[in-house]
C-alpha positions as CSV (number, residue, x, y, z in Angstrom):
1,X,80.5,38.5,-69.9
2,X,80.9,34.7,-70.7
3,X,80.2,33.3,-73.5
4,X,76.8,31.6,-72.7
5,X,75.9,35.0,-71.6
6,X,77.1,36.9,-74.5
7,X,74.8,34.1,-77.0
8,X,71.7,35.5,-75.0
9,X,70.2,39.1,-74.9
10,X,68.9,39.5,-71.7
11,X,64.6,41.0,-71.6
12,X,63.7,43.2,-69.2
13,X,63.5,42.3,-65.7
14,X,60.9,40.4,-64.0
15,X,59.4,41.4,-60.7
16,X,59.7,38.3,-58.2
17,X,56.8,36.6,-58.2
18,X,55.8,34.0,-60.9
19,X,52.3,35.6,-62.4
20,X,49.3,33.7,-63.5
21,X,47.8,35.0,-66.2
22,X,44.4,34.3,-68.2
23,X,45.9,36.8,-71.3
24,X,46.8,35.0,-75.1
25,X,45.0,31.4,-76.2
26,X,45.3,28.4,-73.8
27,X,48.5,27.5,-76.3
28,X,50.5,30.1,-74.9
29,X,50.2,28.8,-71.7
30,X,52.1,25.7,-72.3
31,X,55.6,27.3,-74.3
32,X,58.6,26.3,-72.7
33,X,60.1,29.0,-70.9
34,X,63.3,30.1,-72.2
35,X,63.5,27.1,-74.7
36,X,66.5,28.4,-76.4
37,X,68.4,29.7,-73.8
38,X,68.3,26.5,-71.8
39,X,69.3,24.2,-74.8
40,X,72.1,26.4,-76.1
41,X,73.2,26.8,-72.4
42,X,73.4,22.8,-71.9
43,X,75.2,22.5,-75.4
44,X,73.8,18.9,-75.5
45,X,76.2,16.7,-77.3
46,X,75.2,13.4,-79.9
47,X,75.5,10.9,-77.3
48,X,74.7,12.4,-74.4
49,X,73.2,11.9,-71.4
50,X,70.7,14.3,-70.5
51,X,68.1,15.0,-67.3
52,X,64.8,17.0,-67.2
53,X,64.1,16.7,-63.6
54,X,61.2,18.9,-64.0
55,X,59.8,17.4,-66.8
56,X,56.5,19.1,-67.0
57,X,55.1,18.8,-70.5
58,X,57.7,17.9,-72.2
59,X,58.7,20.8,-73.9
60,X,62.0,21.3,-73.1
61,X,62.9,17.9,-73.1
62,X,62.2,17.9,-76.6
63,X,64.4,20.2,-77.6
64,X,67.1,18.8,-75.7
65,X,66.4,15.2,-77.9
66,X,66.1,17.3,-81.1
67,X,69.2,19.1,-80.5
68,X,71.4,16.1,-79.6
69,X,71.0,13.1,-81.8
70,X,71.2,9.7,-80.5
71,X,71.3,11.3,-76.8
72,X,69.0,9.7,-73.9
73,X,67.0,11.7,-71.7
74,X,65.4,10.6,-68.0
75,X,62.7,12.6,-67.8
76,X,61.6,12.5,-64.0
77,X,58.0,14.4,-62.0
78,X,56.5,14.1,-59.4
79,X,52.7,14.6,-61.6
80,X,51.4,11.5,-62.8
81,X,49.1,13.4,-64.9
82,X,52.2,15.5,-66.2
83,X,54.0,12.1,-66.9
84,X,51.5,10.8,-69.1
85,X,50.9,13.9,-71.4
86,X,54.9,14.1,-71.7
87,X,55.1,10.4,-72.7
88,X,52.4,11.1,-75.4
89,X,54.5,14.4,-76.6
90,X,57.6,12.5,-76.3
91,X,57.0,9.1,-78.1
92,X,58.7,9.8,-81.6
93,X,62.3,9.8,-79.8
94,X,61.3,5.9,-79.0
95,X,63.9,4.2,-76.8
96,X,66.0,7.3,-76.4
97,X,63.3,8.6,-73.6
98,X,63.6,7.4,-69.7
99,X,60.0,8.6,-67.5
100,X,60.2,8.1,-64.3
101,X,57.6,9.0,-61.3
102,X,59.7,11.0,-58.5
103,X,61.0,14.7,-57.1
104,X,64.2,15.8,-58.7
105,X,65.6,15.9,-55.3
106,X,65.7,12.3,-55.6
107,X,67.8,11.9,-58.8
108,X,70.9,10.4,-57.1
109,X,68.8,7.4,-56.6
110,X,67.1,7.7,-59.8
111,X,70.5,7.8,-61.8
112,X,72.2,5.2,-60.0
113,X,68.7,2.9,-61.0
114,X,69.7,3.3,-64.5
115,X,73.6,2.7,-64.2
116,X,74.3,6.2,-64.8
117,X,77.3,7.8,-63.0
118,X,76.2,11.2,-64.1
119,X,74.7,13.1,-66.5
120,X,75.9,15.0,-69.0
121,X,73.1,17.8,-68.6
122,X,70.8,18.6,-66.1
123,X,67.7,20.7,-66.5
124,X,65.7,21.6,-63.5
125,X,62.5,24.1,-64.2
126,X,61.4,25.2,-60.9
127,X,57.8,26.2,-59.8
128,X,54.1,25.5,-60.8
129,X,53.9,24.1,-64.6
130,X,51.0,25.7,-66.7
131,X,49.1,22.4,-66.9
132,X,49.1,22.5,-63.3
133,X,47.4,26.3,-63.0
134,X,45.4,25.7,-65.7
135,X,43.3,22.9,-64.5
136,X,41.0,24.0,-61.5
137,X,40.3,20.6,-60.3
138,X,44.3,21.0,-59.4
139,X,43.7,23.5,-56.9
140,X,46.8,25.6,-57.5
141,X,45.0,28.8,-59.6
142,X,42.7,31.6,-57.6
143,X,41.8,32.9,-60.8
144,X,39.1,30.0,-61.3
145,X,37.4,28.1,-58.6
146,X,38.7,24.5,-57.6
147,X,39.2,22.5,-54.7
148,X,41.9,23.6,-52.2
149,X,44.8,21.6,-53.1
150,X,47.4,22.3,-54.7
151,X,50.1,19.0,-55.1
152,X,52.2,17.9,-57.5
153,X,52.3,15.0,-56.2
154,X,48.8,13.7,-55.6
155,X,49.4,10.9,-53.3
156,X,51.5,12.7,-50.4
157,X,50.1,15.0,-48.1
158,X,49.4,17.5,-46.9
159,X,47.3,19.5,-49.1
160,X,46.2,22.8,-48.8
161,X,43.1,22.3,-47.5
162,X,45.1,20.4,-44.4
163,X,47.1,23.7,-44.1
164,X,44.4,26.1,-44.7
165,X,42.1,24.4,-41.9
166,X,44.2,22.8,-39.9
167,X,47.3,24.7,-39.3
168,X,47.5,27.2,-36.5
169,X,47.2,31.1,-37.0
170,X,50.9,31.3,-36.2
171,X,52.6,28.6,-38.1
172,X,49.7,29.6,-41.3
173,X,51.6,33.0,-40.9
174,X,55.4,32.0,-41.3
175,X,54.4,30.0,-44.2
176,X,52.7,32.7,-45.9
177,X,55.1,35.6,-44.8
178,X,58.6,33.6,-45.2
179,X,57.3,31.5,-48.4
180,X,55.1,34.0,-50.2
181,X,57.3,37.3,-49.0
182,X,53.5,38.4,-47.9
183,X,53.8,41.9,-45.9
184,X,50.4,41.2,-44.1
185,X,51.0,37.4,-43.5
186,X,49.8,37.8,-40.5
187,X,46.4,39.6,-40.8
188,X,46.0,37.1,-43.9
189,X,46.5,34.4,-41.4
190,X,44.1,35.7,-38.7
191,X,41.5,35.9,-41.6
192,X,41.9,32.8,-42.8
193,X,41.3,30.6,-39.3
194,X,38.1,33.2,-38.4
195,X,36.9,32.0,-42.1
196,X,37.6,28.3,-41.8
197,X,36.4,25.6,-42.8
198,X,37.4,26.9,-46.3
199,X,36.8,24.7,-49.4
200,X,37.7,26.4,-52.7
201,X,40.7,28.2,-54.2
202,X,38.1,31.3,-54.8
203,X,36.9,31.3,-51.2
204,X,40.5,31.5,-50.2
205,X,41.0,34.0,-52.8
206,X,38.8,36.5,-51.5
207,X,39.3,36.4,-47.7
208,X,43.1,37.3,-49.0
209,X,41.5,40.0,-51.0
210,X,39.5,41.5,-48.5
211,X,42.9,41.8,-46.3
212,X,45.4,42.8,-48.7
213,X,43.4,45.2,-51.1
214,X,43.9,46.1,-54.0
215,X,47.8,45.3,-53.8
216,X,50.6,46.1,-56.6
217,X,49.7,46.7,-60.0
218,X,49.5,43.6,-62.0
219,X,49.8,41.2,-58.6
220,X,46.6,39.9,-58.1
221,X,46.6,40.3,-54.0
222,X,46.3,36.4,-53.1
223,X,49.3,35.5,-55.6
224,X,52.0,35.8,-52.4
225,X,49.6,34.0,-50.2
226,X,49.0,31.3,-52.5
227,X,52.5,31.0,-53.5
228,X,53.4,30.1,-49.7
229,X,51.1,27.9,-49.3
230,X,51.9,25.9,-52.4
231,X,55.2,26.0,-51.3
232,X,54.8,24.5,-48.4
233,X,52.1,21.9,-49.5
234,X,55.1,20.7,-51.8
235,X,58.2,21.6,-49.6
236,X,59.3,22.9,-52.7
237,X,62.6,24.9,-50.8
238,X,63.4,21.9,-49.4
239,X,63.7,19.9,-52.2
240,X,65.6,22.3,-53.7
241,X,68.2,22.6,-50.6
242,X,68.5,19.0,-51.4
243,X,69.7,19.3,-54.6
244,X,71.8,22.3,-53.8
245,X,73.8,20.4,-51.2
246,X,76.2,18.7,-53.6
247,X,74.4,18.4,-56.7
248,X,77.3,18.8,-58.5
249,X,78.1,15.1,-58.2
250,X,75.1,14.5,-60.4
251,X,77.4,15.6,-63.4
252,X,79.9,14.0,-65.5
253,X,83.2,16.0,-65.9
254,X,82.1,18.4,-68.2
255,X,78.5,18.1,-67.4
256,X,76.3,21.1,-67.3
257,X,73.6,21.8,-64.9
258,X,71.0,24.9,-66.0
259,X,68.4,25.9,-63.3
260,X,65.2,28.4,-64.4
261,X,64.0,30.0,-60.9
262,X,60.7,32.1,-61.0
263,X,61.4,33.9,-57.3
264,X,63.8,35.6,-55.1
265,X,64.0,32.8,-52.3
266,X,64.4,29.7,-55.0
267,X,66.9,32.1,-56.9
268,X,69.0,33.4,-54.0
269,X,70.0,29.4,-53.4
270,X,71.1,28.9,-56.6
271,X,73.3,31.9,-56.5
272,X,74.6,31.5,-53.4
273,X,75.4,27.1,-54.2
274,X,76.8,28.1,-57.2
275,X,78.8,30.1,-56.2
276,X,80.1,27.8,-53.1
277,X,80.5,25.2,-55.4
278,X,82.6,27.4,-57.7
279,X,84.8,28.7,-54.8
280,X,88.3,27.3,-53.8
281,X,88.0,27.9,-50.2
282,X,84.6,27.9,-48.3
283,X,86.1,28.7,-44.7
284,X,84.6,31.1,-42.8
285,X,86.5,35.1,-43.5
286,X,87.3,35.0,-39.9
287,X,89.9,31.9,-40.4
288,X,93.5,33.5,-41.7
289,X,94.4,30.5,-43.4
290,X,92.3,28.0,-45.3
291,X,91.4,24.8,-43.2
292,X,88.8,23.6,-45.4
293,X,91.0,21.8,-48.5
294,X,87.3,22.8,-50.5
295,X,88.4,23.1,-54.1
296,X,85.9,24.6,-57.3
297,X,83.9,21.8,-58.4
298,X,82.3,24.1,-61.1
299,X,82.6,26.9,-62.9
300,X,80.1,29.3,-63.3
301,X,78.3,30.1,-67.1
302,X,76.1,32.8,-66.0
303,X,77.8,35.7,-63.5
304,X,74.4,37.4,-64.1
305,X,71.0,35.4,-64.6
306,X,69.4,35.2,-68.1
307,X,66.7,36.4,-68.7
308,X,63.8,36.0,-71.1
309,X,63.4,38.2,-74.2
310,X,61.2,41.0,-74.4
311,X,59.4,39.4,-77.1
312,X,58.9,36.1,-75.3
313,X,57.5,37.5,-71.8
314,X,55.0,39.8,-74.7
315,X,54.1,36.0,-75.7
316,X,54.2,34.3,-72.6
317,X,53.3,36.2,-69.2
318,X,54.6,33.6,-67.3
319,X,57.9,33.3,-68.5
320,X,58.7,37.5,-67.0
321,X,60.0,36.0,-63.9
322,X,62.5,33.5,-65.2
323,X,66.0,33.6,-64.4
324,X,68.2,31.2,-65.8
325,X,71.9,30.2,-64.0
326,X,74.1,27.4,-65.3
327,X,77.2,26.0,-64.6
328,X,79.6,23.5,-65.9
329,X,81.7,21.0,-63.6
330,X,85.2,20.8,-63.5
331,X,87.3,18.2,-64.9
């Protein structure tokens, strides 16, 4: 067990998918998943340089600030609306807080914009935030009625409306059966173009229903559907392949990078680059002798994912599905 590890008891696990939930006061929707586990995981220094790239709320970026006195923080997302309630939340650090409008797969740019040659911690939060499932005009919740829509970014396309209406029955079905793990994408996707035009997040909701059934306990039956479709509305799994390419380079010697996953296919990438990146041969088992000169650029904080606390998931539904995996990069 390493010693980030052994500083965090682990809750009980999770199923897969990241679960909206109307339960507790509206506050409780907006906690910071894992709060204390990310910022003693990051071990942000006085002086640092640190990076939400997920910057949601705010929540965790104050922590980081709190935590690490006279350290800087660029705070980067791709919600406008997001960016403005974070600037409110994060205005008493002054000076010491960078916002900037943008995807974190984009932060090589976004550093390099601000003279940094790396950071010294790197948060990325993956998923929907709260706000974002909270508000129906958003589109992202079935659980209240709202347009079909569904970005984070509200000046790209498409939108789920365009892949809802537009998309054909075949293509609808890989999205929803490779992106929301969806058993009956298929018979979800014939549905959906015999139903179209479809304008609402409940309307959607309920030609899912009428397919899938009652599903698993405590999975509303659209959440799989929905979750593919966001996914691909936002090319979420891209973005992240982005990152997991070599985003290694984005840290200083030293520098710690801490990634909170909410589902298998966003989790198994981190695993598997973290582990690559933590390997000092990446040749393929066939070759006898290494070819490939690849050295460990990282090591690797976590061997296991954290996970949230019992009494956490008990306060926050949403935080059940968390898994957290950090690593530091080699000198």
């Amino acid at each position: 067990m390493t010693a980030v590890s052994a500083a965090v008891r682990r809750g009980d696990g999770p199923p897969d998918v990241k679960h909206e939930t109307d339960t507790g006061p509206v506050g409780a929707a907006h906690v910071s998943v894992m709060e204390g586990q990310v910022v003693g995981g990051l071990r942000p220094r006085p002086g640092a340089r640190l990076v939400d790239g997920t910057l949601g709320l705010g929540g965790h970026a104050a922590a980081l600030l709190a935590a690490a006195p006279e350290s800087t923080l660029l705070g980067v997302d791709q919600d406008e609306e997001a960016l403005a309630l974070a600037r409110a939340r994060l205005a008493p650090f002054g000076p010491r807080v960078i916002l900037r409008r943008g995807s974190f797969d984009e932060l090589p740019a976004l550093l390099a914009a601000e003279g940094w040659d790396g950071a010294d911690g790197i948060l990325l939060d993956l998923g929907v935030s709260s706000m974002q499932l909270d508000r129906p005009e958003r589109g992202f919740s079935f659980r209240t009625a709202g347009p079909l829509d569904m970005r984070m970014d509200r000046d790209r396309e498409p939108s789920a409306a365009d892949i809802v209406n537009t998309w054909d029955e075949t293509e609808l079905a890989r999205v929803i059966f490779e992106y929301g793990e969806e058993r009956r994408s298929r018979a979800v996707a014939r549905a959906i173009v015999r139903a179209r035009p479809l304008a609402t997040t409940a309307e959607l909701a309920d030609v899912v229903a009428r397919v899938v059934g009652r599903g698993e306990v405590g999975i509303h039956p659209a959440t799989r559907t929905f979750q593919g479709i966001r996914i691909a509305v936002n090319d979420e799994l891209g973005a992240l392949d982005r990152v997991l390419a070599d985003g290694w380079r984005l840290l200083t010697p030293g520098g710690r990078l801490a990634i909170l996953a909410y589902h298998s296919l966003e989790d198994r990438r981190v695993k598997e680059s973290f582990r690559r990146w933590a390997a000092d041969c990446i040749c393929p088992p066939a070759i006898p002798q290494c070819v490939c000169s690849w050295r460990a650029k990282v090591r690797i904080l976590t061997s296991r994912p954290l996970r949230p606390e019992a009494e956490e998931t008990m306060r926050n539904p949403r935080a059940r599905s968390a898994r957290l995996r950090i690593v530091e990069r080699l000198a």
